[in-house]
N, C-alpha and C positions, 0 to 999 in steps of 0.2 A: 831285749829290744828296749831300747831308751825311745823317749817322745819328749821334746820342748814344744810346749803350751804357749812358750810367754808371745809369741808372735799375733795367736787368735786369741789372747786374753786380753792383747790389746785394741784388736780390730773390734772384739765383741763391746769392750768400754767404748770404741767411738763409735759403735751404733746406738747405743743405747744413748748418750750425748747426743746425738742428731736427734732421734726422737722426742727426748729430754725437752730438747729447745723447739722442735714444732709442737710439740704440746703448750710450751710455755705462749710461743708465738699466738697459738689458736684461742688459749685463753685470754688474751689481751683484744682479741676480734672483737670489731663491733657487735652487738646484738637487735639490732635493728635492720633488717630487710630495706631494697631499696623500693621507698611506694609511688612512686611517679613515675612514667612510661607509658610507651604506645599499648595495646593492646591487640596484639598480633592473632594472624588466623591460625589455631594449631591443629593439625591432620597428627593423630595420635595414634602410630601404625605398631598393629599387634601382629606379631609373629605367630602363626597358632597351624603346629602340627599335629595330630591326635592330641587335644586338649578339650575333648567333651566334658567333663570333669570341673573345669574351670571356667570355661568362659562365659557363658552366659553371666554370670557374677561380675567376672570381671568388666564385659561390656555394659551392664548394666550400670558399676561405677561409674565409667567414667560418662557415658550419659547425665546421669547422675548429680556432674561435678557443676559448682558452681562457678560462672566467670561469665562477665558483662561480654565481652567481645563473643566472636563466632570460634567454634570446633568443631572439626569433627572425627568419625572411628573409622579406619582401614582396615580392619582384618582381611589380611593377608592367609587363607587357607592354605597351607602349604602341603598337598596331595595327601591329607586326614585320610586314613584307614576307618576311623572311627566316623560319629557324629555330628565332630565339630563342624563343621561346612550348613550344617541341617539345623542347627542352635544358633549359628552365627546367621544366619540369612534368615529364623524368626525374628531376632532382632532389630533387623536393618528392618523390615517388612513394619515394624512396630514402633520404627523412631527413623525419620529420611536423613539423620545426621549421621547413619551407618551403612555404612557401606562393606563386603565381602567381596572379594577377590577371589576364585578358585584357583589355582595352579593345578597343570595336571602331573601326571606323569611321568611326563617327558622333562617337565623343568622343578617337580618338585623333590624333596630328599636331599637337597645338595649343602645344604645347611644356612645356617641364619642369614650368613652376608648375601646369600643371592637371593634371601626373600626380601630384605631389607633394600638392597640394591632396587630389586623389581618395584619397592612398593616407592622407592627414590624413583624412581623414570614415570611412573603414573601419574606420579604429585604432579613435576613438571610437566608435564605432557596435559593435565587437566589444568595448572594454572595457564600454561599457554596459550590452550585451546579457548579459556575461557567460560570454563566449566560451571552452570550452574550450583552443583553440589558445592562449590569450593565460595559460595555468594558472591563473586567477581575480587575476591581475593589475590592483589599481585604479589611477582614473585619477591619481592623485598617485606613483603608483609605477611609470611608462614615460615611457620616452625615447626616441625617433623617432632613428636613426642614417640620416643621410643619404649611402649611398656611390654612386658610380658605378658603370655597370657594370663598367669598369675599373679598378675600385678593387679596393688588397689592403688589408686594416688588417693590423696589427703582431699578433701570436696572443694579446699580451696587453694588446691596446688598449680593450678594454671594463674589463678590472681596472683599468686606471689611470684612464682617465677615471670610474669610476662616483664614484670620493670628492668629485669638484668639485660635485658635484649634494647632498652635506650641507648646503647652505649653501638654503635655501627662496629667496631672492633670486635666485640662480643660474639662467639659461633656456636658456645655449647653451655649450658646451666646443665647440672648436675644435680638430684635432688639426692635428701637420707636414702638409706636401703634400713627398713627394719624386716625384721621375720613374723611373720601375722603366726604362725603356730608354735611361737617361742614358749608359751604355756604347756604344749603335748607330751616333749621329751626333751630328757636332761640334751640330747644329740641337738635337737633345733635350738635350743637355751644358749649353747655353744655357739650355733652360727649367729646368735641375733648378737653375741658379744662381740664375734670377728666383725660384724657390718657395725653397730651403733658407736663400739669403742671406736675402729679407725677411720669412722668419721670425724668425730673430735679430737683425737689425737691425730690426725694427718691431714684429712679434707681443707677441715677449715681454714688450717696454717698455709694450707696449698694453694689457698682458696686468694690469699694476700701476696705471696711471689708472683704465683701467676701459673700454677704449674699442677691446679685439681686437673686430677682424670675422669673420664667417663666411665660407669657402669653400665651391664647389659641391658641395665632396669632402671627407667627415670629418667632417660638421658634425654634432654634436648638442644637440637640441632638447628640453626637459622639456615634455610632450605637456600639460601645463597653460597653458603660455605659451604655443603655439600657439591654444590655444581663448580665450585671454585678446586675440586679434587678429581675431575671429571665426571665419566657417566658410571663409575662403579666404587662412590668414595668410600665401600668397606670390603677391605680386602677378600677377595673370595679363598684363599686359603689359612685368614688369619685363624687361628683358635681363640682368641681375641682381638674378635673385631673392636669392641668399646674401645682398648688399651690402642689401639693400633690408629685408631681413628682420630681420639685426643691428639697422638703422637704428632699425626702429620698435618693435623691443623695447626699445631705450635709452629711446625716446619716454615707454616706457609704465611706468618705472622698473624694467626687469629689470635685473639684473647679464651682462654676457657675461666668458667665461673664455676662454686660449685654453691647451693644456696641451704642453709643448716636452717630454714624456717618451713621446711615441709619436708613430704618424704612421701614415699611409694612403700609398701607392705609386700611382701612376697611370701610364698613358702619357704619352709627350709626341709632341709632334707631329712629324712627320721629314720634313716635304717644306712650304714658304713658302707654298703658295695655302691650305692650310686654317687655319694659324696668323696669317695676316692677316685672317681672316673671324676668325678667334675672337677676336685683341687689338680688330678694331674693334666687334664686338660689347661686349666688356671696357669699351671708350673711352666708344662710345654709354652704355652703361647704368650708369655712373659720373654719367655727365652727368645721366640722367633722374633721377639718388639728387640731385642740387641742390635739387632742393625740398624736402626733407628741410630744409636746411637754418635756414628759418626756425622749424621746429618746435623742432630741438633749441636754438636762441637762446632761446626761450620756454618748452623742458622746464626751469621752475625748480626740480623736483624731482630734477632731474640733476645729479651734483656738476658743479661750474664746470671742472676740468681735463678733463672725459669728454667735455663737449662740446665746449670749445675746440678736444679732439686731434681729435673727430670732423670736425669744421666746419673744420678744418685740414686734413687729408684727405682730405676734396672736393674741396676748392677749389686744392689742390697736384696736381692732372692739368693744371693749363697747364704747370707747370714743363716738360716736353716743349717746350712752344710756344717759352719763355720759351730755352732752351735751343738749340733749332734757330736760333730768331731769331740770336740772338749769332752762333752759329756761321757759318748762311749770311752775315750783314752782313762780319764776318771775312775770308770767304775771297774777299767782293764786292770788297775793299780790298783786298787784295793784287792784284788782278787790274785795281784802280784806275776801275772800273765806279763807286765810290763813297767817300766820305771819312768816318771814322768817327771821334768819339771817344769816351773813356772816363776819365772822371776818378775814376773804383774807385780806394779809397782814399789817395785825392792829399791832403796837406797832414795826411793819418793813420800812412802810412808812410814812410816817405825815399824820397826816389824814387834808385834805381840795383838794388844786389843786394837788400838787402832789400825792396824791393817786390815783384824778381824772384821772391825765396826765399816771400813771404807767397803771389801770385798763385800761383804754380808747386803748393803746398801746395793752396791751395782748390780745387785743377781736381784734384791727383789724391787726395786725401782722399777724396773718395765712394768710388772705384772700388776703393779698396785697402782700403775699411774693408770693403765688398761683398766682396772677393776672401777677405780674413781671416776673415769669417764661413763662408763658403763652404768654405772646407780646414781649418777647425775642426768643421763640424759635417757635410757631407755623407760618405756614402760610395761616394761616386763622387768626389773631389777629387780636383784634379791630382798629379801628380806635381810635386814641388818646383820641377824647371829647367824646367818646363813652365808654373807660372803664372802666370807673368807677360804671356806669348803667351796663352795663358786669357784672362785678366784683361784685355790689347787687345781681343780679338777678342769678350767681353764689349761692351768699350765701343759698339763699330760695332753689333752685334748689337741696344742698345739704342732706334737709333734707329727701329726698327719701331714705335715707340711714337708717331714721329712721323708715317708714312706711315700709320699707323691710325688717327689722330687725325683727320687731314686728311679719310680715307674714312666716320670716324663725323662730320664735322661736316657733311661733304655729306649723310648720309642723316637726320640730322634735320630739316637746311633740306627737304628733299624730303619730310619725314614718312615716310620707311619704319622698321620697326621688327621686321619679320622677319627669321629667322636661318636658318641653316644648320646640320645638325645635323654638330658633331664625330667625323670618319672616326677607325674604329680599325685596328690590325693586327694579325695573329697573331705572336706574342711565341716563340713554340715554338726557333728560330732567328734567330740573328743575321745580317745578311746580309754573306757574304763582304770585299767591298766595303768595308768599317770598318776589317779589320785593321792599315793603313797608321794610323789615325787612333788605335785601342786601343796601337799601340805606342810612338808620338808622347806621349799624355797619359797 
């Protein structure tokens, strides 16, 4: 069995050239936040299924947080098995800026978008009404803070984002995502690279087109543009709702923002069976956002760079595919199962050291532009002689992207489209266990 390479050796060089250049782009960003602006009302609605474990903490944050203007917490009980509901309504009881919501039964389990959705119709329904708890807050002056239960924001994460919302255009700021137990295990250390790096290697760049997306965690929403999507502006069968959301506000001419001067802390996941349920959940619902994609061809009221990066975007989750492929046929030929070639740029560059010295570059460019983002901007980066070993074990770490791809592409041919809801842990303690890996990195 013969295999030519040179087709995805060249698609592989112009993903890595698209990246190349939003990195370069994001490094020329400003670094100054914008400081002037209104100071909008923010109802910061927490999603909280069986999350005993965490919330209290978490509402206790954002209480907590510092900002001149009014906010306030919606925990959203979403028919809790556990605690939560009984944690969450100490709180409210202990500060009138908290508010709990039960769902029962009947409307809860059905996943994020219809708790989200719910805690959308209550907003409006009390700014309407004219609700005390909201201080007579109108509807052009609130912004819906989307955190997780496990979410910390930064104490002056509402000051900073409130000035991107001067701009009437504007519908969603976007804040960092870092991993609060990137210290625990080499596994969360992982995820705090996947969120911190492609913030500054993408967000930011994204952040000047016009084309940042929304996260589950951090995201906020000007409670107008959500009613500008009607009465359910987060798809109820998205797998990402965030991804979905962004989409169709570009659709509908809103501005999305994403803002690299604060950030939101979350867990990360410390053991491979819940983190493969989550990336193929990630995979699957990247895919379902495809249809999206004829819309924004024909949003002509969208500038041309916004949608080309979006519609680029989509369609850059095979890279995984295109990537594995290479690799597996690669290592099929050394093992002589199959013959392979590759004419990657033959008859462009000399072939002996300098082709050695171009190919050698494009394979490790990605991973060292990733790595340099990563120990510039996280705080959790390695220590110096440390990442390089990082930085490999990064590499291999990536291909979870493939064994999740494979498992979301099974469960669309099958038509399943249920999830699994993301296990937490109590943060209180580190577990002994790590120190060999804390002393290492």
């Amino acid at each position: 069995m013969h295999v030519d390479l040179t087709v995805p050796s060249y698609a592989i060089a112009a993903v890595v050239a698209y990246y190349a250049a939003l990195f370069a782009l994001g490094a020329r960003a400003g670094s100054r936040p914008p400081t002037r602006g209104p100071t909008p009302c923010f109802v910061l609605l927490v999603p909280a299924r069986n999350e005993e474990l965490v919330i209290a903490a978490t509402v206790a944050g954002l209480t907590g947080t510092s900002y001149p203007g009014e906010w306030r917490v919606l925990v959203m009980n979403d028919a809790s098995r556990d605690a939560t509901g009984d944690v969450a309504r100490a709180a409210a009881r202990a500060d009138d800026r908290v508010r709990v919501v039960d769902r029962g039964d009947a409307e809860g389990g059905r996943g994020k978008s219809s708790v989200l959705n719910h805690g959308f119709r209550l907003v409006s329904s009390w700014v309407a009404s004219g609700d005390p708890w909201l201080a007579g807050a109108r509807e052009d002056d609130v912004v819906v803070g989307i955190v997780d239960a496990d979410g910390r924001l930064d104490r002056d994460c509402l000051t900073t984002v409130a000035p991107y919302f001067a701009d009437p255009a504007v519908a969603t700021t976007q804040v960092g995502v870092r991993i609060a137990n990137a210290g625990r295990s080499l596994l969360a250390r992982m995820q705090d690279m996947e969120f911190v790096a492609f913030t500054w290697l993408v967000q930011v760049a994204r952040d000047r087109i016009g084309s940042s997306g929304l996260g589950g965690n951090g995201q906020f929403v000007r409670l107008t543009a959500l009613r500008s999507l009607g009465g359910q502006p987060w798809a109820a069968h998205a797998l990402t709702e965030d991804l979905d959301l962004g989409l169709r506000l570009v659709e509908r001419g809103w501005r999305t923002r994403f803002c690299q001067h604060t950030f939101v802390d979350q867990q990360g996941l410390e053991s491979w069976r819940p983190l493969l349920r989550q990336r193929t959940r990630w995979i699957q619902g990247h895919y379902q956002c495809w249809r999206h994609i004829p819309r924004l061809l024909a949003a002509r009221h969208v500038a041309r760079r916004t949608r080309a990066d979006l519609v680029a975007y989509l369609l850059l989750v095979v890279t995984v595919v295109l990537v594995t492929f290479v690799l597996a046929a690669a290592l099929l030929a050394d093992t002589g199962a199959i013959s392979v070639t590759d004419r990657f740029l033959v008859g462009i560059v000399p072939y002996g050291l300098p082709y050695r010295v171009v190919s050698l570059t494009l394979s490790v460019l990605p991973l060292a532009i990733f790595t340099i983002a990563y120990q510039r901007h996280s705080p959790h980066r390695f220590r110096w002689y440390a990442a390089p070993a990082g930085a490999a074990l990064f590499s291999l770490y990536t291909y979870v992207w493939a064994y999740a791809t494979a498992r979301a592409w099974t469960r669309i041919v099958t038509g399943r489209r249920t999830w699994t809801k993301t296990p937490r842990v109590a943060l209180d303690a580190a577990p002994g266990a790590v120190g060999a890996y804390r002393s290492f990195l």
